[in-house]
N, C-alpha and C positions, 0 to 999 in steps of 0.2 A: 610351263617352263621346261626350256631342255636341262636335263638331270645327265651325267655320267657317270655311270656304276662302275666302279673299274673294282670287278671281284663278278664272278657267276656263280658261285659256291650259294649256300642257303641265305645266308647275310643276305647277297647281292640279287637274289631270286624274290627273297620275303619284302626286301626295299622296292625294287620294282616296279610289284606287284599292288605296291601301298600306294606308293607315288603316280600308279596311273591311275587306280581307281578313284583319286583325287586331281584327273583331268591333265596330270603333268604329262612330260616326254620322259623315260626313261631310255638312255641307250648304256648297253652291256659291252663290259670288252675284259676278257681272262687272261691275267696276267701269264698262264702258263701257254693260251691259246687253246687248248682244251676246249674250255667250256661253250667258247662259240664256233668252234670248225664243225663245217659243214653246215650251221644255220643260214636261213637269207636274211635280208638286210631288213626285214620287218615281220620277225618271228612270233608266232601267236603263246604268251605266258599263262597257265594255268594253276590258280591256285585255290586250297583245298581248305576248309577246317576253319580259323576265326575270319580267314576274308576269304568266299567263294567268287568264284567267277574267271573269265577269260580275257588279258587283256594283251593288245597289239604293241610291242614295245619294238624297239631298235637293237642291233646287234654291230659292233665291228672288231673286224681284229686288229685293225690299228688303231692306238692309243691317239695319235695326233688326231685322227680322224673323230675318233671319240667325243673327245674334251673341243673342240672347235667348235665357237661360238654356246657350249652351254652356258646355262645362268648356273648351277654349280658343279661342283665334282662332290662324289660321295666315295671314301676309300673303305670298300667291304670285303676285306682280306684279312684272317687268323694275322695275330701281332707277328710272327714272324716271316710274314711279307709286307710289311709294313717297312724295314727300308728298301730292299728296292721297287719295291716297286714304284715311291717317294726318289730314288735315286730317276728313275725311268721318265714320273709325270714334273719332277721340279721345274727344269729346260722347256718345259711345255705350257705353264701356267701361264695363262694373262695376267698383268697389274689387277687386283681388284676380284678377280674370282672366287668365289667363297671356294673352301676346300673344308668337306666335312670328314673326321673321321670316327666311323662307327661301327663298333670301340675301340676309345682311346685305350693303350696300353704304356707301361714305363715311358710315360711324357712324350713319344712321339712327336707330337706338334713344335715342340724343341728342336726336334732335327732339322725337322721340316723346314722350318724358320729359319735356319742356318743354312741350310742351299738356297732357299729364296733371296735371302740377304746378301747371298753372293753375286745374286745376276740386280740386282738394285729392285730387286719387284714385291712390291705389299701386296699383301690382301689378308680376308681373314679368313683363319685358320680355327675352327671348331671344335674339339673335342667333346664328343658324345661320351657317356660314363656306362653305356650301354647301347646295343641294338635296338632297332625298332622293332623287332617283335622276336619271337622263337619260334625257330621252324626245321625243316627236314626237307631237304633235296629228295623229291622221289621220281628224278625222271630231270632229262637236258635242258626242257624248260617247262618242270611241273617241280611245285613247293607246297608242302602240308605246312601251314600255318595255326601252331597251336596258341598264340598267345600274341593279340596287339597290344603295345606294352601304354598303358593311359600315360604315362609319366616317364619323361625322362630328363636328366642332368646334363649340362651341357657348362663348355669355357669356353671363351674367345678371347684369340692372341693376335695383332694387340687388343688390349681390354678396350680402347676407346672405338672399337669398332662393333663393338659388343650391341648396343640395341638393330642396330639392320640384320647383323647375324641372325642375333636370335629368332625374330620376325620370320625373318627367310625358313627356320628352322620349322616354326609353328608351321608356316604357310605349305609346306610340303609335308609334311607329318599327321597333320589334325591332332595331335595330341599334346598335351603340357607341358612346356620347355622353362626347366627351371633354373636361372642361371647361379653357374658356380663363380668362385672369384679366380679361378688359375687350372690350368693344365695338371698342377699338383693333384689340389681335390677331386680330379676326374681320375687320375692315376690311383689314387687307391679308393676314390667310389669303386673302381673296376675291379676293385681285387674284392669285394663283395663275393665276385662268381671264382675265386679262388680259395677263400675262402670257405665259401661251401662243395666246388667240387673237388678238392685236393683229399681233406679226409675221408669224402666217401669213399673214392678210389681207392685212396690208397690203404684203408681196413678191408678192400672187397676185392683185393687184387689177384687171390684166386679164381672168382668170376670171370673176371675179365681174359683171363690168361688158360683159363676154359672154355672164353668164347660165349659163355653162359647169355641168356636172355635175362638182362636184370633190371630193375628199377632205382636209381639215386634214390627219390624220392622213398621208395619204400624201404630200403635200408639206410636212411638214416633212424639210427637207434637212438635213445638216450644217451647211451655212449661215442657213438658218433656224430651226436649235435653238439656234446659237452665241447668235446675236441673242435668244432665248428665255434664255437661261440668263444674259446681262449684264443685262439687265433685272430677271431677278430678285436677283443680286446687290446690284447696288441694294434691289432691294424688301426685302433683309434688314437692309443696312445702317443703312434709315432705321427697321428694329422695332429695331434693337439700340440707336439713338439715342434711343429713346422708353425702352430696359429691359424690351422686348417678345421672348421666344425665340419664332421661329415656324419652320417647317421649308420649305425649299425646295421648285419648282416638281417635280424629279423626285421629291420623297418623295410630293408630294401626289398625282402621278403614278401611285406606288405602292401609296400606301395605299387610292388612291379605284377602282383596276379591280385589284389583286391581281397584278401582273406582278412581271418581277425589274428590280431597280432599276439603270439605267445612265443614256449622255446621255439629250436630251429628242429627238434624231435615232432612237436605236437603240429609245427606250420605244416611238416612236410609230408605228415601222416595225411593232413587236411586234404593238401593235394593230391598223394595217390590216391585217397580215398570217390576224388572227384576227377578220375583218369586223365589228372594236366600235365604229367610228369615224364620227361626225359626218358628214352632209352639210356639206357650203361654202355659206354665202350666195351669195345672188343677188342681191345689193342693198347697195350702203357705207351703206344704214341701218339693216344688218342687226344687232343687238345686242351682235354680235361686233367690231364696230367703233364703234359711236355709246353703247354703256351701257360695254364696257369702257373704250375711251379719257377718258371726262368723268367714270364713277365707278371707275373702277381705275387711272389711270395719271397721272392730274391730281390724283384725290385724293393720292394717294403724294406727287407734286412737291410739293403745297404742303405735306404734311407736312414734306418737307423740307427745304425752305424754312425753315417754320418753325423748324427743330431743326438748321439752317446743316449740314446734308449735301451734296452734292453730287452732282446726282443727272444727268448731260451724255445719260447715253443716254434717257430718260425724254424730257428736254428735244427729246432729237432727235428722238425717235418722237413724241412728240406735234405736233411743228411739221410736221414732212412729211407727215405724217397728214394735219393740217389744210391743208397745200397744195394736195397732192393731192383732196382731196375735197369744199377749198372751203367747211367744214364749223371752225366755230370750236368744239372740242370743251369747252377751259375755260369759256367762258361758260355750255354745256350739264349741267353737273351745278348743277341747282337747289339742292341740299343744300348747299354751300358759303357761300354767302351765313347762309344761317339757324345755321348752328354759330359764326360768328363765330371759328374757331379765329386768324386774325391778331390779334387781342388777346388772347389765351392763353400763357401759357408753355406749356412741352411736361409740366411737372408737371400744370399744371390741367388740358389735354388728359388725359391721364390718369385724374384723378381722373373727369370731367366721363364717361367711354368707363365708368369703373367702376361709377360711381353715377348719374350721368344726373343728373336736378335735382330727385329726389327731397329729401327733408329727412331727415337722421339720426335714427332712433327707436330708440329703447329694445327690448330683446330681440330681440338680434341673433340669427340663426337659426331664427326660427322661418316655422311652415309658411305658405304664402298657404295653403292647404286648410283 
């Protein structure tokens, strides 16, 4: 199948690189133009670490030329290219194309669904709760691939398009696609990785702001897993407020590198201890602090918010954050404004994460194929 990557960044280098070695087409095209100026139109992809080898994939810098005639689109861009670049590919989508995004952040596929719904055009719209794997850009087109994730969560809007989707999802992936009920539960599955990289950072912020060589993994302390694990307590409370079941920071832990399950101190010890573990930023504009804080931990508060939970440690991570770094994180997730969730009940939130703004049609279940 023809695949369009539209992201060259690690995401869009690690998917790639997955999906040929599973016999697909990938073609690449960089939202900024960067990532493919000066390649030719069938550039040789090199990848390193959990999937070796060298595979022939496609290159364009035009989008239209991109996405023409693929069987899907996969959107592999940090959440804060996620609207436009959705502004860019909307006008471009066929009726019926699947449109994957990996990872979903503060409901995206909501928006999405709302310019599709202006030109009259369905299809289904996917929400991953995660990437397909973890990796590191080391070169235009070479990716150190530390981790193929066996497991990942997935939503499809509308829901009655949900078994082809998924199918499609396995089929390209090789790996376990477990469906969620709504765009909701993938929006704060996501915040899992917010979750845990927000307090490391931000206890380790002189590291960073030295530039330092450091390890997530190996400074998570006891102290900064406690702070990891209140956080996400919260983050459970306010799915359980919505009717949303979602699994904790250490199952995700679990399920996503294969360890045995304990704190978020003793998993992460596990992992440095067996060299799986992240580099640290080198920069507070590193995505582990400026995408997690505005789309994982702000989205969550206002969820809150709106569904009168209570959520003080959120509050506080976010404020000291922003003290610290000077950096007004609420204002920074663009997606907030356009979902309009403060005039929502937590029901329409719901429906709106299920179905998106599509219209209710007749024959429910059947294929987009």
């Amino acid at each position: 199948m023809k695949i369009a990557i539209l992201g060259s960044g690690a995401m869009g280098l690690a998917s790639a690189a997955l999906f040929a070695s599973r016999g697909h087409a990938p073609i690449i095209w960089s939202p900024s133009g960067t990532g493919t100026a000066g390649l030719p139109q069938r550039p040789r992809l090199i990848s390193t670490g959990a999937l070796a080898g060298a595979w022939e994939i496609a290159a364009s810098s035009d989008l239209a030329d991109a996405i023409d005639g693929a069987d899907a689109v996969l959107l592999a861009v940090d959440a804060g290219g996620h609207v436009p670049v959705m502004r860019a590919v909307a006008p471009l989508l066929a009726p019926g194309m699947p449109f994957l995004i990996g990872a979903a952040h503060s409901m995206s596929a909501v928006y999405l669904s709302e310019l599709l719904a202006a030109r009259g055009v369905e299809l289904p719209i996917v929400s991953w709760n995660t990437t397909v794997a973890t990796a590191q850009k080391t070169g235009p087109l070479a990716v150190d691939i530390r981790t193929l994730r066996p497991h990942i969560e997935a939503a499809v809007m509308p829901s009655r398009l949900e078994a082809s989707a998924l199918a499609l999802c396995g089929e390209l992936t090789g790996t376990h696609v477990e469906a969620r009920p709504d765009a909701l539960a993938i929006a704060l599955l996501s915040n899992a990785n917010p979750v845990f990289h927000v307090p490391v950072c931000l206890l380790n912020l002189s590291r960073i702001e030295h530039g330092e060589s450091w390890a997530p993994y190996e400074q998570t302390t006891g102290s900064i897993g406690r702070l990891m694990e209140a956080l996400d307590a919260e983050r459970l409370a306010v799915a359980s407020s919505y009717g949303a079941t979602i699994h904790g920071v250490n199952e995700h832990f679990q399920r996503s590198f294969r360890i045995p399950l304990g704190s978020m101190a003793e998993m992460n010890a596990h992992l440095h201890a067996h060299g799986r573990g992240p580099k640290g930023p080198r920069s507070i504009d590193h995505r582990y602090l400026a995408q997690d804080l505005s789309y994982g931990l702000v989205f969550a508060a206002e969820l809150a918010r709106g569904a009168g939970v209570m959520t003080p440690v959120h509050g506080a991570t976010i404020a000291l954050a922003g003290a610290a770094t000077g950096r007004d994180y609420r204002a920074a997730n663009a997606l907030l404004p356009l979902l309009h969730l403060d005039t929502m009940t937590p029901e329409v939130i719901r429906h709106r994460a299920r179905e998106g703004h599509f219209e209710p049609q007749a024959g429910a279940g059947r294929s987009f194929t």
